[in-house]
MARBAGU-650575 format. One record per residue (C-alpha): x, y, z. Coordinates in pm, whole numbers, plus 50000, padded with zeros to 5 digits. Example, Ala and Ser with C-alpha at 12.3 -4.5 7.8 and 13.67 -1.06 7.14 Angstrom:
TILO	51230	49550	50780
TILO	51367	49894	50714
//
This chain:
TILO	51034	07625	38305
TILO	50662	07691	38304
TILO	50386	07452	38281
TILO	50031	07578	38179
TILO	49717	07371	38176
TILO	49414	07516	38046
TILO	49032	07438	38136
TILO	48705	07555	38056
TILO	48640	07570	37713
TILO	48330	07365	37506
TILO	48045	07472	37337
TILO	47823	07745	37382
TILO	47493	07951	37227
TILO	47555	08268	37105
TILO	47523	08584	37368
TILO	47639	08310	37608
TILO	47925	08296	37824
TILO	48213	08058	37907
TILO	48530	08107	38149
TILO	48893	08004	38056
TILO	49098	07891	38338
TILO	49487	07854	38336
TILO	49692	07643	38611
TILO	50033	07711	38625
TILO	50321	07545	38794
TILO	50720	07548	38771
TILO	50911	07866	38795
TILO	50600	08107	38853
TILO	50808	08360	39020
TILO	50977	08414	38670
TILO	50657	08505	38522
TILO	50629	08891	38375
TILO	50348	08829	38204
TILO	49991	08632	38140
TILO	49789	08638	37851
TILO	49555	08461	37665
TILO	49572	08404	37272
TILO	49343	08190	36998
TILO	49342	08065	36674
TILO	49062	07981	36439
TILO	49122	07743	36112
TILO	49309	07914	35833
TILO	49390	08218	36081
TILO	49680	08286	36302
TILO	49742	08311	36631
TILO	49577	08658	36782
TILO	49650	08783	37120
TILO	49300	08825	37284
TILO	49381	08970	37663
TILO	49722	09028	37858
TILO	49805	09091	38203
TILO	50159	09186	38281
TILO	50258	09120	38615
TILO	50177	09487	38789
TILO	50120	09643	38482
TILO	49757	09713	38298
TILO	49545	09467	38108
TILO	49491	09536	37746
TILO	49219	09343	37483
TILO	49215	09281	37118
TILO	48946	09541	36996
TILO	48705	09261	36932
TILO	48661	09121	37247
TILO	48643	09483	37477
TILO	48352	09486	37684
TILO	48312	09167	37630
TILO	48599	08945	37804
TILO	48781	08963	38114
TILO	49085	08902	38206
TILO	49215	08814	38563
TILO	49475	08666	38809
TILO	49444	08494	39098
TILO	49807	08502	39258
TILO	49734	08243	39547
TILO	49592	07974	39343
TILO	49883	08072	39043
TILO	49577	08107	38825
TILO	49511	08358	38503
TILO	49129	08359	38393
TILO	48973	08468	38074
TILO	48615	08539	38132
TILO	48373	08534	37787
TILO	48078	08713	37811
TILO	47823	08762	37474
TILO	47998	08509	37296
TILO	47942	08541	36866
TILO	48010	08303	36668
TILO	48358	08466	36533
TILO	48467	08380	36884
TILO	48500	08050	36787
TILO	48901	07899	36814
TILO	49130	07729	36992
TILO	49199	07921	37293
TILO	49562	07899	37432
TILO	49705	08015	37756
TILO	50078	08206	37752
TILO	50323	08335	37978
TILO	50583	08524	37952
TILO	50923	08477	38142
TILO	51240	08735	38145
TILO	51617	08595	38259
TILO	51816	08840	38217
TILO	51771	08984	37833
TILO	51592	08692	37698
TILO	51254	08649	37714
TILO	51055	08331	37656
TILO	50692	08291	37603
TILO	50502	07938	37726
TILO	50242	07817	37620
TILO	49926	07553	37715
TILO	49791	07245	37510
TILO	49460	07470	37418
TILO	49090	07448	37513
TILO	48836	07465	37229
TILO	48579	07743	37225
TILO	48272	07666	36988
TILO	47978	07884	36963
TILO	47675	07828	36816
TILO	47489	08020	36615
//
C-alpha cells in the first residue's frame, strides 16, 4: 500500500502562486506513476499534471504554462507548482499514485488540500 499526504494548499489572490506538496510512504518502489488531480463543487474529478515514473509529464490544457509538476525521488516527494492562479483554479486538489502488480493497476489517493483563489 501507498500512503499520500498532501500540503500546501489555502487561499490566494489571483495571478498569485501556491505550491502543492505530496509525502509519500509505504510501498514507493511500486509506484509507476504521480499525478495530481482536483475537483471543484458540482464538477468531477480532472487530472491536472502527471508524471510517470521515467516517462514525460503531461498537463490538462488549462493549466500549461502555468503549473509545474515535479519529483523529488530522495525525499519520496511529487510537487505541483501554481503559478498565475484564476479564479477557475479554485478546487480541492488531490494527490494520486499509481501502482502496477503484475496486470492490475491501482491508483491511491491523498485526503486533499483546498485551493481558493480570490478574485
Amino acid at each position: 500500500q501507498v500512503q499520500l499526504v498532501e500540503s500546501g494548499g489555502g487561499l490566494v489572490q489571483a495571478g498569485g502562486s501556491l505550491r502543492l506538496s505530496c509525502s509519500a510512504s509505504g510501498s514507493i518502489n511500486s509506484i509507476s506513476a504521480m499525478g495530481w488531480y482536483r475537483q471543484a463543487p458540482g464538477n468531477q474529478r480532472e487530472l491536472v499534471a502527471a508524471m510517470p515514473t521515467g516517462g514525460s509529464t503531461n498537463y490538462a490544457d488549462s493549466v500549461k504554462g502555468r503549473f509545474t509538476i515535479s519529483r523529488d525521488n530522495a525525499k519520496n516527494t511529487v510537487y505541483l507548482q501554481m503559478n498565475s492562479l484564476k479564479p477557475e483554479d479554485t478546487a480541492v486538489y488531490y494527490c494520486s499514485a499509481n501502482t502496477i502488480t503484475g496486470a492490475t493497476m491501482f491508483r491511491y489517493w491523498g485526503q486533499g488540500t483546498q485551493v481558493t483563489v480570490s478574485s
